[in-house]
FILUM-104959 format. One record per residue (C-alpha): y, z, x. Coordinates in nm, 3 decimals. Example, Ala and Ser with C-alpha at 12.3 -4.5 7.8 and 13.67 -1.06 7.14 Angstrom:
+---------+---------+---------+
!   north !      up !    east !
+---------+---------+---------+
!  -0.450 !   0.780 !   1.230 !
!  -0.106 !   0.714 !   1.367 !
+---------+---------+---------+
***
This chain:
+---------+---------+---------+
!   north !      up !    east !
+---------+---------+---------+
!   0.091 !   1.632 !  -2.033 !
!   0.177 !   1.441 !  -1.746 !
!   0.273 !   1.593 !  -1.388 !
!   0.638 !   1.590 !  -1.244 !
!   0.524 !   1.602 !  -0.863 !
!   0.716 !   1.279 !  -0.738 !
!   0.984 !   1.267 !  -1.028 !
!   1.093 !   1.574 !  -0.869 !
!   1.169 !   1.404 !  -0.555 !
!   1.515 !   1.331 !  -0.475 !
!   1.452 !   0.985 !  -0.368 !
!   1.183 !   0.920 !  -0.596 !
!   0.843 !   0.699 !  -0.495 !
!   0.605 !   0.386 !  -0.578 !
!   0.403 !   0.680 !  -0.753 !
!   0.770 !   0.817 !  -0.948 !
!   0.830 !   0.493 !  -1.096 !
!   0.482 !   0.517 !  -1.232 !
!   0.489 !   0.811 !  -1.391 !
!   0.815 !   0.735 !  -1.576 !
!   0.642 !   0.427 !  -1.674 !
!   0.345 !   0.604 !  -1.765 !
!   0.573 !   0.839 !  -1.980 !
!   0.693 !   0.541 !  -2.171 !
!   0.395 !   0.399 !  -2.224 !
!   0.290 !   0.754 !  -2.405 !
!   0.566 !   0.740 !  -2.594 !
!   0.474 !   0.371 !  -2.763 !
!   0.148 !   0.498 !  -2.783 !
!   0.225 !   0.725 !  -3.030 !
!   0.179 !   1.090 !  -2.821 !
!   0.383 !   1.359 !  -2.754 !
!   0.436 !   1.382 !  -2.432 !
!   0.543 !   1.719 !  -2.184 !
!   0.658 !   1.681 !  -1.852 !
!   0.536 !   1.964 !  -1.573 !
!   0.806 !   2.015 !  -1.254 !
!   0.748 !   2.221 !  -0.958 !
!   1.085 !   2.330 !  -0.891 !
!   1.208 !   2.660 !  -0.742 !
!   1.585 !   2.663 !  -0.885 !
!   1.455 !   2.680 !  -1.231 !
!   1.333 !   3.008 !  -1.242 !
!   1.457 !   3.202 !  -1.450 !
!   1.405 !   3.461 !  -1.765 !
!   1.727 !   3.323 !  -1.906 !
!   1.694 !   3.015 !  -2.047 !
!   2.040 !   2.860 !  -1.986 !
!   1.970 !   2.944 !  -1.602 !
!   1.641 !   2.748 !  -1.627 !
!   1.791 !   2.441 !  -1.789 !
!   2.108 !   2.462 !  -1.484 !
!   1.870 !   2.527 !  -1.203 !
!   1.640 !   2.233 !  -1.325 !
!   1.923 !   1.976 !  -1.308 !
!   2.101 !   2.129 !  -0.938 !
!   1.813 !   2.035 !  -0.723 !
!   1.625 !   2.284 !  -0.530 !
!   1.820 !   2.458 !  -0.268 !
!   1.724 !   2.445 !   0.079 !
!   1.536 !   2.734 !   0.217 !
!   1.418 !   2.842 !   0.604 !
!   1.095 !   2.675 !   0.673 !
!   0.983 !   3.023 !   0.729 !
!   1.090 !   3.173 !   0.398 !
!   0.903 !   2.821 !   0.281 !
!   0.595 !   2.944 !   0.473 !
!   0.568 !   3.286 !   0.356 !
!   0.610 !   3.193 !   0.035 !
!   0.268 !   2.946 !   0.065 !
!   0.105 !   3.218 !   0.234 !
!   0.176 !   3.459 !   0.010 !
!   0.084 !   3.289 !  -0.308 !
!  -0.243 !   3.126 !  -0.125 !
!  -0.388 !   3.451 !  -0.058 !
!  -0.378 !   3.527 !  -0.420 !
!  -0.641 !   3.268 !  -0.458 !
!  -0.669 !   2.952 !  -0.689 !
!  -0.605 !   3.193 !  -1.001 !
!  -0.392 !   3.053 !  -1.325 !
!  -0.045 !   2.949 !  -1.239 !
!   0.220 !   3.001 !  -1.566 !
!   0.437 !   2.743 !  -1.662 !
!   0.753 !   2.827 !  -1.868 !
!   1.021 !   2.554 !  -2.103 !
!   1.321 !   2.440 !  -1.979 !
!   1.490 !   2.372 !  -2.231 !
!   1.714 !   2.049 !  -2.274 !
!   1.988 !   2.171 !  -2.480 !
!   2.240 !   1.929 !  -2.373 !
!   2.454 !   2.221 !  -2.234 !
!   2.416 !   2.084 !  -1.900 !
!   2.585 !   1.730 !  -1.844 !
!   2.272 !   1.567 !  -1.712 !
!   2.378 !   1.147 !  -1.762 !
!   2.340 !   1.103 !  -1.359 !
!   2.020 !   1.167 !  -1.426 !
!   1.946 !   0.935 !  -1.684 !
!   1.745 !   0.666 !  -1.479 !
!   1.504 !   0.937 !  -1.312 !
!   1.415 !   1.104 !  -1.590 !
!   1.094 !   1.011 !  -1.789 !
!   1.033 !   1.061 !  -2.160 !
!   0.923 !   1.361 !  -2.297 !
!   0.915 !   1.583 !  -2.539 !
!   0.899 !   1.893 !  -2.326 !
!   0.968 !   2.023 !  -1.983 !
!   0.757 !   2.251 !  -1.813 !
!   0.883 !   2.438 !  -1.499 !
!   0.573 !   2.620 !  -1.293 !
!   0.811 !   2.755 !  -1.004 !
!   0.682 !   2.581 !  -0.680 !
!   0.349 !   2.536 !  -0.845 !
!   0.217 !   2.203 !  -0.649 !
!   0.294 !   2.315 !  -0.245 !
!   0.171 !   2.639 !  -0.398 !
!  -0.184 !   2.477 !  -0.502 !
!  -0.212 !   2.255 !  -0.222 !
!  -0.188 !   2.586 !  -0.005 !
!  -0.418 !   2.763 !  -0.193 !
!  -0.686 !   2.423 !  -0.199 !
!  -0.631 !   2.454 !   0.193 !
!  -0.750 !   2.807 !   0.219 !
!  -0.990 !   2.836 !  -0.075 !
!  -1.127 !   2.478 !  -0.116 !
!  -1.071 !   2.501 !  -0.514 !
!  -0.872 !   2.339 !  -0.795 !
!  -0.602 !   2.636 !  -0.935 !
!  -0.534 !   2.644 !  -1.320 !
!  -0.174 !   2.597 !  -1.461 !
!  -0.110 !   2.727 !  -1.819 !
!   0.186 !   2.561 !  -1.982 !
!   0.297 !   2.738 !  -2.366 !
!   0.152 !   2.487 !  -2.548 !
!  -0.190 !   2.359 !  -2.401 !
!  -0.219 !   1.974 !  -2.425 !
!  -0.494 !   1.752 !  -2.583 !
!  -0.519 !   1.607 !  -2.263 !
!  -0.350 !   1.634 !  -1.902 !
!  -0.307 !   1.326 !  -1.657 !
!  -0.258 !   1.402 !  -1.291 !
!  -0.041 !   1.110 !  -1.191 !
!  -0.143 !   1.185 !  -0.807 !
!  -0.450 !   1.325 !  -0.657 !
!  -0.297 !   1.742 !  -0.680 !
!  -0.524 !   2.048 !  -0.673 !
!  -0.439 !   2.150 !  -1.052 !
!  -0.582 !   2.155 !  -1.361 !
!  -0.507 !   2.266 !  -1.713 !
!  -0.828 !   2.456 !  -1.862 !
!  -1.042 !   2.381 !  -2.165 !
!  -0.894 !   2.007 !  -2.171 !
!  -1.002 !   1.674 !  -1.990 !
!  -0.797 !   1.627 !  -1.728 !
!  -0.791 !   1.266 !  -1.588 !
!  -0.651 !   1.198 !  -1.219 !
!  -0.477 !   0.857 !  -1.097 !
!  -0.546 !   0.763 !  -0.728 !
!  -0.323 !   0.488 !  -0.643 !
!  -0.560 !   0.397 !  -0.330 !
!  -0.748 !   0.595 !   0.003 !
!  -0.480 !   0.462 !   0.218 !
!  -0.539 !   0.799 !   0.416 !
!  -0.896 !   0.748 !   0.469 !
!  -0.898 !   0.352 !   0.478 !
!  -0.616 !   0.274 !   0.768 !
!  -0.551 !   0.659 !   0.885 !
!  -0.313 !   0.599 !   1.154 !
!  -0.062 !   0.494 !   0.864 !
!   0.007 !   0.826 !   0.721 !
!   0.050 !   1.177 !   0.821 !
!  -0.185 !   1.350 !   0.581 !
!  -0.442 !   1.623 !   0.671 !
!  -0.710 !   1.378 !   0.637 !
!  -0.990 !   1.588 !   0.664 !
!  -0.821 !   1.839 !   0.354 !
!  -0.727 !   1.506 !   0.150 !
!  -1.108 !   1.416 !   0.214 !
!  -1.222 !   1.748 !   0.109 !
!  -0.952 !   1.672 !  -0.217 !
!  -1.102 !   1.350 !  -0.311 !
!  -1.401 !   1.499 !  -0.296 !
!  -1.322 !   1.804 !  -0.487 !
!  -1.177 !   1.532 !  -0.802 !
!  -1.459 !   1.315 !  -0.798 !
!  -1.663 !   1.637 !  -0.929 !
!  -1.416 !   1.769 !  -1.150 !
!  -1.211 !   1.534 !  -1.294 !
!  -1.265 !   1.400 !  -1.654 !
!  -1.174 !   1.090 !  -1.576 !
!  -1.040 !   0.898 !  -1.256 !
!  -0.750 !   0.653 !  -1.318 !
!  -0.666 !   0.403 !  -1.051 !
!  -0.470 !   0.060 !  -1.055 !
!  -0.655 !  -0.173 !  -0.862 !
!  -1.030 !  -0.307 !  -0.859 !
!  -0.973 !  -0.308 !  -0.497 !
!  -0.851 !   0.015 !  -0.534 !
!  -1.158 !   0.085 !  -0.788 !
!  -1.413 !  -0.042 !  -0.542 !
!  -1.268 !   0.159 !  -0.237 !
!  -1.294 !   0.473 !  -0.489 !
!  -1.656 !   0.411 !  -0.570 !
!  -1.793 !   0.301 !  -0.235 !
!  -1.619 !   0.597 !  -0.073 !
!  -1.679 !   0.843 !  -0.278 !
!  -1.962 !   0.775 !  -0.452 !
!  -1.871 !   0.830 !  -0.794 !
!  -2.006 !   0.697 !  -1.039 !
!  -1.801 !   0.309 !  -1.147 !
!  -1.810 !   0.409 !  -1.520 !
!  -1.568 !   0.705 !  -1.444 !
!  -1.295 !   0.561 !  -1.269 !
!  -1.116 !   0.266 !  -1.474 !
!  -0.842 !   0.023 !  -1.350 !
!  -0.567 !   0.000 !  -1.574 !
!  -0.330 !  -0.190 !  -1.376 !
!   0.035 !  -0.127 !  -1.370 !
!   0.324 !  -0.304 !  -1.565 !
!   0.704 !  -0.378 !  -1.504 !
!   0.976 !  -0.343 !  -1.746 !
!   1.259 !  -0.459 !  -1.646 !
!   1.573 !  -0.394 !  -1.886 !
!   1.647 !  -0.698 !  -2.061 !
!   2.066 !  -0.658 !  -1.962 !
!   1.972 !  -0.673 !  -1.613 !
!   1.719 !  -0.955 !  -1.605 !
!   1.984 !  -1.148 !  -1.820 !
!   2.300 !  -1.090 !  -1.609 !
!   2.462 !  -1.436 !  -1.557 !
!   2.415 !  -1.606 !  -1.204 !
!   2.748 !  -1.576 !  -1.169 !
!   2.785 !  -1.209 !  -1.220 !
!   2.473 !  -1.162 !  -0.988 !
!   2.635 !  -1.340 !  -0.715 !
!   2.922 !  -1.138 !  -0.707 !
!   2.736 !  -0.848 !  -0.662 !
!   2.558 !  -0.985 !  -0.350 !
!   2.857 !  -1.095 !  -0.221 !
!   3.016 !  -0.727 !  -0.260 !
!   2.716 !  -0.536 !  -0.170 !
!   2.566 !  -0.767 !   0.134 !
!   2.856 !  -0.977 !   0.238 !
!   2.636 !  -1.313 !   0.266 !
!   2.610 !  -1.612 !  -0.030 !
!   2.356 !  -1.597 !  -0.309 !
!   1.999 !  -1.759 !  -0.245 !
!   2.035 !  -1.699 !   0.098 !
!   1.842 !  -1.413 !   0.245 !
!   1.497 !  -1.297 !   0.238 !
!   1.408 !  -0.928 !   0.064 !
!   1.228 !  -0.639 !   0.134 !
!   1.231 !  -0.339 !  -0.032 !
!   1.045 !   0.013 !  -0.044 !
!   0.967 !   0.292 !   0.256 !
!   0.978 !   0.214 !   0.568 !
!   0.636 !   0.289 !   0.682 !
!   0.316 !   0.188 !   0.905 !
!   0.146 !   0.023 !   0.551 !
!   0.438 !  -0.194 !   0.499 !
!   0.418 !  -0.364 !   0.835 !
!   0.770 !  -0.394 !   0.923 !
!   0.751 !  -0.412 !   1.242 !
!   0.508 !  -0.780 !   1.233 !
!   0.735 !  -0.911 !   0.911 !
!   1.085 !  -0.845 !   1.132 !
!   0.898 !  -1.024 !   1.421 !
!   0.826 !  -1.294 !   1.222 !
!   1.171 !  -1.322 !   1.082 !
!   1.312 !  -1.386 !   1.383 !
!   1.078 !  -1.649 !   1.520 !
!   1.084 !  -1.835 !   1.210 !
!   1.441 !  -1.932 !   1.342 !
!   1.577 !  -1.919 !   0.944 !
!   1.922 !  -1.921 !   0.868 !
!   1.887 !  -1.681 !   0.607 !
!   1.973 !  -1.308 !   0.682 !
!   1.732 !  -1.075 !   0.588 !
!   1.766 !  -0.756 !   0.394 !
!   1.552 !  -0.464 !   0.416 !
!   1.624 !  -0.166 !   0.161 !
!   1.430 !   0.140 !   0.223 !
!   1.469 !   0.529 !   0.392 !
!   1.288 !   0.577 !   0.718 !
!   0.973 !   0.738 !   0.638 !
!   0.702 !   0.895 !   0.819 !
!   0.550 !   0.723 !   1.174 !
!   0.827 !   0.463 !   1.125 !
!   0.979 !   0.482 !   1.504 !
!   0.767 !   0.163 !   1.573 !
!   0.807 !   0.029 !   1.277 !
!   1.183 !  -0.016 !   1.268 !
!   1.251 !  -0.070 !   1.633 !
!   1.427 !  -0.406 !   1.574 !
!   1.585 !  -0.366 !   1.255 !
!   1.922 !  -0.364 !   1.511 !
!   1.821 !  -0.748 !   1.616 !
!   2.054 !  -1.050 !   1.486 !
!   2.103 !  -1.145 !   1.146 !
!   1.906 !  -0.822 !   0.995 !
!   2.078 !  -0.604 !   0.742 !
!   1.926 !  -0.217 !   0.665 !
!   2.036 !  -0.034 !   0.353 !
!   1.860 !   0.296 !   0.251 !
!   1.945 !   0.321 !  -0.082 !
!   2.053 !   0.083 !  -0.330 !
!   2.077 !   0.243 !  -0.724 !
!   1.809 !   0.002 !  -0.924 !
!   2.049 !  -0.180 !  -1.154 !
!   2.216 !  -0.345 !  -0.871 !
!   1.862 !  -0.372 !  -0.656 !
!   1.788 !  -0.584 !  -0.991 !
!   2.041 !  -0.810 !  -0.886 !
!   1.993 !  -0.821 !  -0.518 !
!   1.604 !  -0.917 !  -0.562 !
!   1.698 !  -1.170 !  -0.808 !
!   1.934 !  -1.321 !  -0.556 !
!   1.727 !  -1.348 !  -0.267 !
!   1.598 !  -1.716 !  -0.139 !
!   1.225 !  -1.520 !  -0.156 !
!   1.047 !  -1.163 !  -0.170 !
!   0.807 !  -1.047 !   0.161 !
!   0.583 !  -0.826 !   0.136 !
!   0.392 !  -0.822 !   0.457 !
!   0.185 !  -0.451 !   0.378 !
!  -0.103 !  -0.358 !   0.542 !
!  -0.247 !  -0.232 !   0.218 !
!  -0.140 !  -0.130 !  -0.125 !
!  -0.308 !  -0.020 !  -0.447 !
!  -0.133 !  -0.233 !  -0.648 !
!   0.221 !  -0.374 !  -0.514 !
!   0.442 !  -0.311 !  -0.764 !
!   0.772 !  -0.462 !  -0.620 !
!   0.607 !  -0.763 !  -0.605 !
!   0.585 !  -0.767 !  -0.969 !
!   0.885 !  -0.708 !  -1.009 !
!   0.982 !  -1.023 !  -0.790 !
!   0.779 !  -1.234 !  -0.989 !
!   0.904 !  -1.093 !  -1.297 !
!   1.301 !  -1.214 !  -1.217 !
!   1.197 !  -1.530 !  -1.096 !
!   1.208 !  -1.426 !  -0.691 !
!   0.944 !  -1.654 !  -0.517 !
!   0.727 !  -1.411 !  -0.274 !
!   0.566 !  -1.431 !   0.063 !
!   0.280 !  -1.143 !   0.062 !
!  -0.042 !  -1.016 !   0.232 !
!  -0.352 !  -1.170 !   0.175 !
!  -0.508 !  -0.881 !   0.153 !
!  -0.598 !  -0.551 !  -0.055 !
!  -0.468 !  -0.551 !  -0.418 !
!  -0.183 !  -0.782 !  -0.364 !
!  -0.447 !  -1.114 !  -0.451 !
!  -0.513 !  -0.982 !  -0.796 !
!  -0.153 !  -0.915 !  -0.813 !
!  -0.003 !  -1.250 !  -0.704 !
!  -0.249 !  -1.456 !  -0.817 !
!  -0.128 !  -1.905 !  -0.754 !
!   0.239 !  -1.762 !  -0.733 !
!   0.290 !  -1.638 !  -0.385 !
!   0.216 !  -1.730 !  -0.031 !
!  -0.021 !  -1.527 !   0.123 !
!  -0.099 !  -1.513 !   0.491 !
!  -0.340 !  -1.267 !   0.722 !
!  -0.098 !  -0.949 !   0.771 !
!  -0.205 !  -0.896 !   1.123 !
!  -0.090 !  -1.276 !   1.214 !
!   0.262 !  -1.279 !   1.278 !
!   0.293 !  -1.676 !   1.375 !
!   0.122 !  -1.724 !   1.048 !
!   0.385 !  -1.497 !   0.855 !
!   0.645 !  -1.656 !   1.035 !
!   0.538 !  -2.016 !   0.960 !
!   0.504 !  -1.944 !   0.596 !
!   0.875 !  -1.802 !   0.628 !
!   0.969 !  -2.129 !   0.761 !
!   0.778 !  -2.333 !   0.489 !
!   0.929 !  -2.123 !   0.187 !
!   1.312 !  -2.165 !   0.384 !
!   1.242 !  -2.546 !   0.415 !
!   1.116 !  -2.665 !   0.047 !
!   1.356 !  -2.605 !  -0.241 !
!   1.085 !  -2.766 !  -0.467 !
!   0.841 !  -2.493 !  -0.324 !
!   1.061 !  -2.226 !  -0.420 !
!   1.082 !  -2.377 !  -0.771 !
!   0.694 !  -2.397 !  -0.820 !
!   0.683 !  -2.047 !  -0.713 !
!   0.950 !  -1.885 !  -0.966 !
!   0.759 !  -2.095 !  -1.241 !
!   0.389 !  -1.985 !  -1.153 !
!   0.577 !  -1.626 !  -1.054 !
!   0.731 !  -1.562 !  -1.397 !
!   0.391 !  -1.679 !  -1.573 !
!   0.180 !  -1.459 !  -1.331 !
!   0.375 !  -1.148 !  -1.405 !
!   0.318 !  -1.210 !  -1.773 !
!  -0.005 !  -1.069 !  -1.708 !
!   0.079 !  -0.708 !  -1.664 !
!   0.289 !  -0.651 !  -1.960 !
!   0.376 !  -0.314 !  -2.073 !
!   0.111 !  -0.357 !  -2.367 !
!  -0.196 !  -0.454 !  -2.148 !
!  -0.089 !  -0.174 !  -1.965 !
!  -0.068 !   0.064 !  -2.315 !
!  -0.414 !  -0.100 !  -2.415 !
!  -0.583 !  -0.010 !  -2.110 !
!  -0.424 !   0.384 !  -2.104 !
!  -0.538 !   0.414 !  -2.519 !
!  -0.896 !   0.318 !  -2.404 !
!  -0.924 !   0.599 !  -2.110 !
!  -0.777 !   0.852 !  -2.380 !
!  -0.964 !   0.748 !  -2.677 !
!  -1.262 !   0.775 !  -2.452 !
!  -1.188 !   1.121 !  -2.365 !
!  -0.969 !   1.316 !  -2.659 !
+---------+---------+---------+
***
């Protein structure tokens, strides 16, 4: 069992697209996999109610009706949440779904059940139980939540300790995610992570112990009918969609917050003096007032949303890929950059090394002359750009979706 915390979002995450991959991966493996959701509209005794108010979306409630409800179930303690099917009948015309949805087997519905924990963790300090009709042989956290499933391992993936290694870049209760980390490191079966910078933050931090937290990495898939879309085709869409020529703008996509380092790679954009527009795609996430101050300047383009089979072609269209961050546990869009051919200009620091390996341009993410000089060397040197697609394509070659699957089966087969 796997949880549904950020495939539940509307918008979806980084961690989202790693669950669904993780789902996937399950599936090739071999093992049945069920799904567990949080959501409020699907509660229901009648089952054709549960399967509707899965697929409407939860509805929007006061924040104080929000707040009582926390309260309420906090108090109760960290006792044994119940999880009921939704069933997936088909009744419900769900195909605008389709590209959100992981694979599974099963869906679980524990009404509210993870702002429900996380409430009770706050006032209790303790993991709360979730029973789900039929127990798994094993259930994998993909996020660092206050749950567990009793009298099975349960193994928990931290992405990174952004919130306790550069804390002014998110809006966490630090000292309750602390107390959370610490909680998991005791607990936990198994830690998960996808990084060996990640890996070494976990064990230096923590303390645990190395041999119970193992990197797997992370993989890209990209569909094959997307990655083989003619050049023609692809240009036409970023024509339509951007209104500027193909090959000629720089890319950045994901949220737009303090980690990413907008603010330095926009900054740097403009001083390189490039030609090129540049595209950011991302919603405005938390702290991100200074962050996206001059996304208004010159020759800058914002979209919040783009739907991924046409982001496909707009990264594989770009003159290059920046990626600027602050810090990430792994970098997946970069990957995928690499994978369609898209020459990148990333950080030189954090995970993003092991990630781009001879294929990218790194520079010091707190230097923006640096950032903007390697904008201008990329713009400059078509046979740069060519050496970079080659060594990117090779590089991402690396993280295929069966190292990934190998790595998974040798947590499990550890633990089951």
């Amino acid at each position: 069992m796997i949880d549904g915390y950020n495939l539940g979002m509307e918008k979806g995450t980084g961690i989202a697209t790693y669950a669904r991959n993780l789902s996937f991966a399950l599936r090739d493996l071999g093992y049945g996999v069920s799904v567990l959701y949080g959501k409020r509209s699907a509660a229901s005794r009648d089952e054709l109610l549960r399967e509707i108010g899965f697929f409407e979306g939860d509805t929007d409630r006061s924040p104080a009706r929000e707040s009582v409800d926390r309260v309420v179930h906090a108090l109760r303690g960290p006792l044994s949440r119940s999880a009921v099917e939704v069933p997936m009948t088909g009744r419900v015309i769900s195909a605008s779904f389709a590209g959100r949805m992981p694979h599974y087997d099963k869906i679980y519905n524990a009404v509210n059940v993870f702002h429900r924990s996380q409430s009770a963790f706050k006032l209790w300090g303790r993991l709360s139980d979730v029973a789900v009709p039929q127990r798994p042989d094993l259930a994998h956290w993909t996020y660092p939540l206050p749950l567990r499933v009793k009298g099975v391992p349960n193994i928990y993936t931290l992405h990174d300790l952004v919130p306790l290694r550069l804390p002014h870049t998110t809006s966490d209760n630090k000292r309750l995610y602390l107390r959370l980390i610490r909680q998991l490191k005791d607990r936990a079966d198994h830690i998960v992570t996808v990084s060996e910078c990640s890996k070494r933050d976990i064990v230096e931090i923590t303390g645990i112990s190395p041999s119970r937290v193992t990197n797997t990495y992370q993989s890209v898939d990209i569909p094959l009918a997307l990655r083989n879309k003619s050049e023609e085709v692809v240009a036409r869409e970023v024509e339509a969609i951007l209104g500027v020529d193909y090959k000629n703008y720089y890319l950045f996509w994901g949220s737009l917050e303090p980690k990413k380092n907008i603010g330095r790679m926009v900054q740097a954009y403009i001083a390189s003096g490039s030609t090129a527009r540049l595209v950011i795609i991302g919603a405005r996430a938390w702290k991100a007032e200074e962050e996206t101050r001059f996304l208004g300047a010159e020759g800058i383009i914002n979209l919040s949303y783009v739907p991924f089979e046409l982001l496909v072609s707009l990264i594989r269209g770009a003159k290059a890929a920046l990626f600027p961050s602050l810090y990430e546990g792994f970098g997946l869009p970069m990957l995928e950059a690499m994978l369609l051919g898209t020459p990148v200009i990333c950080s030189d620091s954090s995970s993003l090394p092991e990630v781009a390996g001879d294929a990218a341009v790194m520079v010091d993410p707190y230097d923006t002359p640096a950032l903007a000089e390697a904008i201008r060397r990329v713009d400059a040197d078509a046979g740069l750009r060519d050496a970079m697609r080659e060594r990117g394509v090779l590089q991402a070659a690396r993280f295929t979706p069966k190292l990934y699957r190998d790595r998974l089966q040798a947590v499990y087969q550890g633990l089951m």
